[in-house]
C-alpha positions in Angstrom: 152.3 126.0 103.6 151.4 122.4 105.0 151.0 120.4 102.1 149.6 117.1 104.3 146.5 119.4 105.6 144.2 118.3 102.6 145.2 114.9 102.6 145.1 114.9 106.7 141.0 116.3 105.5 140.5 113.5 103.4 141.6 110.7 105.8 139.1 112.3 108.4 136.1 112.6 106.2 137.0 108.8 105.0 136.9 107.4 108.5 133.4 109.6 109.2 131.7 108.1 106.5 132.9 104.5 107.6 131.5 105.7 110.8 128.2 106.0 109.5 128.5 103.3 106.9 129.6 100.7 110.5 126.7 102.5 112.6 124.4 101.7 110.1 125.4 98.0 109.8 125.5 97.6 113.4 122.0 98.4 113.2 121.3 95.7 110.1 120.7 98.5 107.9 121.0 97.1 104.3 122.3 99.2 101.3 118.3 99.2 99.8 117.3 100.4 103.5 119.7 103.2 103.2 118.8 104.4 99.9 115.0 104.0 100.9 115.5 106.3 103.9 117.6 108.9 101.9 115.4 109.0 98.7 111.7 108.0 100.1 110.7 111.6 99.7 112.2 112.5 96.9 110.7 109.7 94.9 108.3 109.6 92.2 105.8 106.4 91.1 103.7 106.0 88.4 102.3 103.7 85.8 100.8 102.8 82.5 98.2 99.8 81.5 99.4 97.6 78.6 96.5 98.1 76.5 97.9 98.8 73.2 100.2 101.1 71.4 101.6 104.2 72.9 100.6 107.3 70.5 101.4 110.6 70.5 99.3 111.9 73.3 101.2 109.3 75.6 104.5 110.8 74.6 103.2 114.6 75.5 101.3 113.9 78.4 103.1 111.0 80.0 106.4 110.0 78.7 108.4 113.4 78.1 107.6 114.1 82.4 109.0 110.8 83.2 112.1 111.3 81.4 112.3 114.7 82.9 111.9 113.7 86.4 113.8 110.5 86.2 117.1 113.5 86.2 115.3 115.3 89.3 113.8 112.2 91.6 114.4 108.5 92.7 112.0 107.2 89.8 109.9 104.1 89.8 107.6 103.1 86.5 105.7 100.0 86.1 103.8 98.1 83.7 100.5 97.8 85.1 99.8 94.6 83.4 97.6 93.3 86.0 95.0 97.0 86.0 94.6 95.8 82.6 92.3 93.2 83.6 90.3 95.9 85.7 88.6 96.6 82.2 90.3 93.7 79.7 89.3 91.0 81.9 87.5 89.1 78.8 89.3 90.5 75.9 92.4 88.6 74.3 95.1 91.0 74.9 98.8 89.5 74.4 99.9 90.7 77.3 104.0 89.3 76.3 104.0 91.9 73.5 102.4 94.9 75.0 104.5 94.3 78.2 107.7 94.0 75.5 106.6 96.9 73.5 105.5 99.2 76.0 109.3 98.9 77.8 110.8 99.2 74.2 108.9 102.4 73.9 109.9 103.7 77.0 113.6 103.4 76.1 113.3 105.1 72.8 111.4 107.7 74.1 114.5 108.9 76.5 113.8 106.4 80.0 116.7 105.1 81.0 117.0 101.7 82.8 120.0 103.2 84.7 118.4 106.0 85.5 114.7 105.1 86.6 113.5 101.7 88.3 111.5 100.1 85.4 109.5 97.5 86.1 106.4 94.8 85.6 103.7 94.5 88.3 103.2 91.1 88.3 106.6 90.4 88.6 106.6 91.9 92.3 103.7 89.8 93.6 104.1 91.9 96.7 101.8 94.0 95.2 98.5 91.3 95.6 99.3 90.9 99.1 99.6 94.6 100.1 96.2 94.9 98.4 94.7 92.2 100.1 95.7 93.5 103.4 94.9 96.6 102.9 91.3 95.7 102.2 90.7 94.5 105.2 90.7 98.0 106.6 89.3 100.1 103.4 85.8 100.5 103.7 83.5 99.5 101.0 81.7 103.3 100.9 85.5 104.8 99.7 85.5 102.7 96.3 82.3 103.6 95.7 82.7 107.2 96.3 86.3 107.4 93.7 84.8 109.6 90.8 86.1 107.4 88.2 84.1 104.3 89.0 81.0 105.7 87.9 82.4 107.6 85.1 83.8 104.6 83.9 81.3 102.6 83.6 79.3 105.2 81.9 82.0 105.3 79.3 82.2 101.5 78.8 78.8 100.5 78.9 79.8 97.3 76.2 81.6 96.0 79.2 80.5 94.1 82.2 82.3 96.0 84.9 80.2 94.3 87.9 83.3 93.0 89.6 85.6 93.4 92.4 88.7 93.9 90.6 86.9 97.0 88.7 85.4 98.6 92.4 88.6 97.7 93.9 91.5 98.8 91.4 92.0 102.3 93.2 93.3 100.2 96.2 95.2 97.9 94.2 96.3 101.4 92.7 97.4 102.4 96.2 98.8 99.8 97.3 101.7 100.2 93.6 102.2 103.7 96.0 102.4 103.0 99.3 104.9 99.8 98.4 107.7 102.2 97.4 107.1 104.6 99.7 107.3 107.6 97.0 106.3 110.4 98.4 105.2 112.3 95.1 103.0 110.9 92.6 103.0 112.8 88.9 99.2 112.9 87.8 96.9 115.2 85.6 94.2 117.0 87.8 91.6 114.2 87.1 93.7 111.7 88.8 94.1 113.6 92.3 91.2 111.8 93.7 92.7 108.5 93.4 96.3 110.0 95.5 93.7 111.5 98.1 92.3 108.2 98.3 96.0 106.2 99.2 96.4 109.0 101.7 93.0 108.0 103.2 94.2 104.2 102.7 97.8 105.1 104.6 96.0 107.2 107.2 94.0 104.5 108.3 96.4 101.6 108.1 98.5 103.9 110.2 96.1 104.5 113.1 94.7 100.9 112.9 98.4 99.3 112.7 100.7 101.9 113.9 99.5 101.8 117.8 102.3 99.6 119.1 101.8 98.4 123.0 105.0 99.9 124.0 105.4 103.1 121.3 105.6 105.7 123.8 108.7 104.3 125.6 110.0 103.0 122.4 109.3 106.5 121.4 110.8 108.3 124.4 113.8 105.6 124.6 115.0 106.7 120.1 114.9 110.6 121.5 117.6 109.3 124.1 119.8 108.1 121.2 119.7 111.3 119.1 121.6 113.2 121.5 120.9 115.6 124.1 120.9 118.3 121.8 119.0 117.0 119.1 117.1 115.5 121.6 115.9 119.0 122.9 115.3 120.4 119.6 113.1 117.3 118.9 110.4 118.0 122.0 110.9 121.6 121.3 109.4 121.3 117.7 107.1 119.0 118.6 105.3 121.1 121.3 105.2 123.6 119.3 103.3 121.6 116.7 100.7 119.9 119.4 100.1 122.7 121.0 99.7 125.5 118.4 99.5 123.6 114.8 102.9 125.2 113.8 103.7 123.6 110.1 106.7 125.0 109.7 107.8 123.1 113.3 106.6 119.5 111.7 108.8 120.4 108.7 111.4 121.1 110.4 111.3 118.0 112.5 110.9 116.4 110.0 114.4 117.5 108.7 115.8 116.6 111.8 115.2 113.4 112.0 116.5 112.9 108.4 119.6 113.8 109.7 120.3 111.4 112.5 122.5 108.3 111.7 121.7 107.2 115.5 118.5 106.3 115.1 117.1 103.3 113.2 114.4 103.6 109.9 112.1 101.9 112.6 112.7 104.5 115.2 112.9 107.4 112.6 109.0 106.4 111.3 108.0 106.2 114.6 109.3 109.5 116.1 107.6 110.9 112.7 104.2 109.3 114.3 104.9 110.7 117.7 105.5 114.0 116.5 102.2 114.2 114.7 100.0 112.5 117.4 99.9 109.1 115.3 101.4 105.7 116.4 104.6 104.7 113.8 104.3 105.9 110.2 104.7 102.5 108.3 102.8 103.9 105.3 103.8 107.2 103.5 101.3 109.2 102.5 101.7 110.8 99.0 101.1 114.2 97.6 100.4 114.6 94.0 102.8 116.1 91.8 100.6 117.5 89.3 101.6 117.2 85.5 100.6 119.9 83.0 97.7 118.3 80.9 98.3 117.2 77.4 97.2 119.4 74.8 97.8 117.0 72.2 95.0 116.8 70.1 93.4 113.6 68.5 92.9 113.2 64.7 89.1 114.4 65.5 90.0 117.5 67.9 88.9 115.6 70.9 91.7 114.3 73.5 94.1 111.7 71.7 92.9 108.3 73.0 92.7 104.7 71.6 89.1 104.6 72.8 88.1 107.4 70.5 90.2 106.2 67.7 92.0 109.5 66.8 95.7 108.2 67.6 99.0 108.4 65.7 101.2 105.9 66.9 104.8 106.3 67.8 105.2 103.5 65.4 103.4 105.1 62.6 104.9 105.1 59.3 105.6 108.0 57.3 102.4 107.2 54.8 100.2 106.7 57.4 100.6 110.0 59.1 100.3 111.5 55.8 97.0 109.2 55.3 95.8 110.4 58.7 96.3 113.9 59.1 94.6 114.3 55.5 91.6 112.8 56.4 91.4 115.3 59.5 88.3 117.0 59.4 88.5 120.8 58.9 86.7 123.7 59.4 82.5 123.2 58.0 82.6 126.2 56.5 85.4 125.9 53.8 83.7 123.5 51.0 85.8 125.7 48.7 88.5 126.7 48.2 87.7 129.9 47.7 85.5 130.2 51.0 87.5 132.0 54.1 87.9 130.0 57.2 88.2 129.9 60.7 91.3 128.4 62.6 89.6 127.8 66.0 87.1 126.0 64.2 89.5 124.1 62.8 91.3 120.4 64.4 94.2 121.2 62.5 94.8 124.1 64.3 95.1 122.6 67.1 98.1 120.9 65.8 99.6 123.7 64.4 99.8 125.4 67.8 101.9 122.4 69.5 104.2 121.9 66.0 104.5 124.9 64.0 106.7 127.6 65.0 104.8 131.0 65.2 106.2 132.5 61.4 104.0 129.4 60.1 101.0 129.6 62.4 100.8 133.1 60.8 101.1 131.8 57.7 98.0 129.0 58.3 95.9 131.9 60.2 96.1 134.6 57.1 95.9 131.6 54.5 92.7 129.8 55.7 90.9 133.3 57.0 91.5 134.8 53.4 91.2 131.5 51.2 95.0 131.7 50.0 95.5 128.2 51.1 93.9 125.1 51.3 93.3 122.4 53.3 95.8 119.9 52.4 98.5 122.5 51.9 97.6 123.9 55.6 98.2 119.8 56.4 101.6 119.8 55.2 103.3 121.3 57.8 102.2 119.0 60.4 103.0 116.0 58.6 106.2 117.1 58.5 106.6 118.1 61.8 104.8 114.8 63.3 107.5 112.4 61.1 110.1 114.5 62.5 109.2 114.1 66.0 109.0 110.2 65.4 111.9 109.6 62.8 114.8 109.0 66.0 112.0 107.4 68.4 111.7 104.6 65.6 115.1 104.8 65.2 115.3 103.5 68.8 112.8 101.5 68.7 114.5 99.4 65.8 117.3 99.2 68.0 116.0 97.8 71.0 113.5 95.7 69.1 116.8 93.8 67.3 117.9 92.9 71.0 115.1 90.9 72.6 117.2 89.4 75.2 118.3 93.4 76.3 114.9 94.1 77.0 113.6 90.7 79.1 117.3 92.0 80.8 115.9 95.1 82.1 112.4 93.9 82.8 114.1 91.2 85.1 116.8 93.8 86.3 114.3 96.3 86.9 111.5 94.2 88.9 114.2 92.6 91.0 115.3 96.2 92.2 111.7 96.9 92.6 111.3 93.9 94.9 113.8 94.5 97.3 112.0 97.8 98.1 108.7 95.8 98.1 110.1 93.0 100.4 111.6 95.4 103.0 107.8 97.0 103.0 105.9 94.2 102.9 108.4 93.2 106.0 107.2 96.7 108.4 103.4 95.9 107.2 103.7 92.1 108.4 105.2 93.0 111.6 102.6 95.7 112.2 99.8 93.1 111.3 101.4 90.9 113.8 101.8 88.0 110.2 105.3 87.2 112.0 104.8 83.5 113.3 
């Protein structure tokens, strides 16, 4: 038996990958270039508005996907301190402390800095500039026309929502997508609209901006560098995509040029465009990754929101739950004890079905429909589950809150990462735009 054969394999692979690793420099490919080809569509961007304290509907709905898809995808999560002035324009908000605690709650809720890119808007300005260019080519009809606006403004009639920054934060909203590229977008059925609508926005930037004087020979000269082979396979698939509409050819195109280290992220983008009929991709459109709504409850049985003021907070304290959940209203019908009930009637039973384990959901479905129990004693249970739940989150939150300088550390940390994504976009759009001299 050779014993030098595996070593002999290692050496090899070693000088392949410093093969790629020298083609790529060669080709001023940075290390954040890299990743940004490799991971563009496997990532994942969202964001949450520091308007107050996260509650338990947040940690359902929101914060237990994030930590889940931080393991599975190249994760960005931001602060979205500036949409908070979409609809808090006029309100005193300290923004310092909901920005702190809204990272703080993040962490103790199972993010991980290391893991995910967590960040603050406003500290990627990058972000106002792609929304200002981008509204030179949005037209005024496709704000109108988002579904929220209008439902918004019925909801908050108190406010005076007759500005720009309210009809316009769906492309400010885009523009947080398109600058990282991320190709999925985790949202809850009611928010598809607003990922159709940054499509729309790419789609257009794309055909407006992506028609370079010279792309077809550029286009023709990057087959040239793939390789004869690859090069074949290329026009193959995309003939067979022009001339018939074959998916399955764009997605495998698609696959082939993620696998060329001969080509640059330039010429890759625009091979992607000249595949599909376009001019050169410099905006990803995203697809929505839809999220399983939240079915927690609020303290009245409607949806858990601040503006309804049914929350528990993930800060709450131990008496307060108690306090709360008592005070939930029950079902009409029980004024005594002695009077049967109905569960589905019944907030609390809403509760019961995310917290209680089935032996005591039986228990609270004979008790109230035969009068065995009553209402406080049905409560119980959920208290109990609900301090539980929130005992190690404030735990962590303890934790982080005695390190201030760890967190403005990963805010900083966090945003500059972000930026370096933001810059190398913000690079493609300028040079699109022709804002090079």
């Amino acid at each position: 038996m050779n014993y030098l054969n595996p070593f002999k394999s290692l050496i090899i692979w070693f000088l392949m990958v410093w093969n790629v690793i020298a083609k790529l420099w060669d080709n001023k490919f940075n290390s954040s270039i890299l990743i940004k080809n490799i991971m563009k569509d496997h990532r994942v961007l969202s964001g949450m508005r520091p308007t107050g304290q996260l509650h338990l509907g947040h940690y359902h709905g929101v914060l237990k996907n994030w930590a889940r898809l931080q393991n599975e995808y190249d994760s960005y999560y931001f602060v979205a301190d500036w949409h908070a002035f979409t609809t808090h324009y006029s309100d005193r908000i300290d923004l310092e402390k909901n920005v702190s605690d809204m990272i703080v709650d993040w962490l103790a809720t199972g993010l991980n800095p290391n893991t995910a890119t967590l960040f603050v808007q406003s500290k990627v300005p990058e972000h106002a500039e792609l929304h200002l260019l981008l509204s030179m080519t949005t037209p005024l009809s496709w704000l109108e026309r988002v579904p929220s606006f209008k439902d918004q403004q019925e909801k908050l009639k108190s406010k005076d929502l007759s500005t720009y920054g309210f009809l316009g934060y769906p492309l400010l909203q885009s523009a947080d997508i398109l600058m990282y590229k991320a190709g999925l977008v985790p949202v809850g059925e009611d928010q598809v609209a607003h990922v159709e609508f940054t499509r729309e926005v790419a789609r257009r930037f794309n055909f407006v901006y992506g028609r370079e004087a010279d792309f077809e020979e550029k286009a023709e000269s990057a087959i040239t560098k793939m390789g004869k082979k690859q090069a074949k396979l290329y026009r193959e698939l995309r003939k067979s995509y022009q001339e018939t509409g074959d998916d399955e050819s764009l997605v495998k195109a698609k696959a082939l040029l993620g696998e060329q280290q001969n080509i640059t992220l330039g010429d890759r983008e625009r091979l992607l465009g000249f595949i599909e009929g376009l001019g050169k991709i410099i905006l990803v459109e995203p697809e929505a990754l839809l999220t399983e709504a939240s079915k927690m409850p609020g303290l009245d049985g409607q949806k858990m929101s601040k503006s309804y003021n049914n929350t528990i907070s993930l800060r709450e304290s131990p008496e307060l739950v108690k306090q709360k959940v008592n005070r939930m209203p029950t079902d009409p019908a029980r004024i005594k004890l002695t009077d049967p009930g109905d569960p589905n009637k019944c907030p609390v039973w809403q509760m019961h079905q995310i917290y209680s384990s089935e032996q005591t959901q039986n228990w609270v479905k004979d008790g109230c429909t035969n009068a065995k129990i009553g209402c406080i004693e049905c409560k119980k249970p959920i208290v109990d589950s609900i301090v539980s739940e929130l005992e190690p989150i404030q735990e962590e939150v303890a934790k982080y809150e005695s390190n201030p300088n760890l967190i403005q550390e990963i805010i900083f940390e966090g945003s500059e990462r972000a930026r370096v994504v933001a810059k190398s976009t913000m690079e493609e759009v300028r040079d699109a735009m022709g804002i090079t001299y």
